[in-house]
N, C-alpha and C positions, 0 to 999 in steps of 0.2 A: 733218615738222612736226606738231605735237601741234593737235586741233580745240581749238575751242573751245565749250564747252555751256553753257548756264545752270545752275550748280548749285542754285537754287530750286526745281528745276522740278515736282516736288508736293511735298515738304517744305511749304508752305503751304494747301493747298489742305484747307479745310473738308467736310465731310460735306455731300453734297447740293450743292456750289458746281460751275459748269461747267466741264467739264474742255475741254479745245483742243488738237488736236496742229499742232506748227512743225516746218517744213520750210524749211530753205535752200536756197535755189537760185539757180544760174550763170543770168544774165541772159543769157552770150552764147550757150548751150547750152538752156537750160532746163530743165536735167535736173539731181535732186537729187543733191550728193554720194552715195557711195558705202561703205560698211565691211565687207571682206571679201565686196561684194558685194549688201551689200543698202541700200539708201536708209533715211538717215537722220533720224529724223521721233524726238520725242519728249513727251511729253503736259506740260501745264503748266493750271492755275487764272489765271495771269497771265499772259496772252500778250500786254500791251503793257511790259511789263518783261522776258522772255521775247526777244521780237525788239529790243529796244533791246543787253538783254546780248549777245545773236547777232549782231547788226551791229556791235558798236562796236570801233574800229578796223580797220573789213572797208574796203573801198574799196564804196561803197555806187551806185556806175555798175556795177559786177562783178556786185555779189551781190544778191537780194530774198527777206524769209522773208514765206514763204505760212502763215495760218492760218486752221483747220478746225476747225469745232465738234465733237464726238467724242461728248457725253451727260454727265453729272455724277456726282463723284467717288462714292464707298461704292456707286455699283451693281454687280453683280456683272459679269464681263465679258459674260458670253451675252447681258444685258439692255441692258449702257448704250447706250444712245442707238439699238439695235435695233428700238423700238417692242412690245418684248414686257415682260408684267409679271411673269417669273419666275412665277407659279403654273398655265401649263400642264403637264402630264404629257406625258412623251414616250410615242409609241405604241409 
């Protein structure tokens, strides 16, 4: 069976806008799907359109998507949402 993903999912997202990652997960298990092993979590600017696209036509007693603030888009990755501002030197 093919997933199903938001394909918005930064396509929109502005420079400087908050980034979010979404997660689905089995309500009876509580544990996030799976691909080749690794949990499936993806970054999105809109995460109330985001888990609307991820839910719709899920059986929603089955499934709930969890989301996570992450830091905002155009930061580099070492900085977003790390609490560092990119101009220390490493030793």
């Amino acid at each position: 069976m093919m997933q199903r993903f938001p394909l918005h999912a930064l396509s929109n997202a502005a420079p400087g806008a908050p980034l979010f990652a979404i997660r689905l997960i089995d309500r009876r298990t509580g544990e996030v799907p799976r691909l080749n092993g690794k949990p499936i979590s993806f970054l999105t600017a809109t995460p109330r359109q985001a888990v609307e696209d991820l839910l719709k036509d899920r059986d929603r007693s089955k499934w709930i998507a969890q989301v996570d603030p992450v830091g905002l888009s155009g930061q580099a990755p070492e900085t977003a949402g790390l609490g560092r501002t990119g101009t220390e030197r490493p030793n």
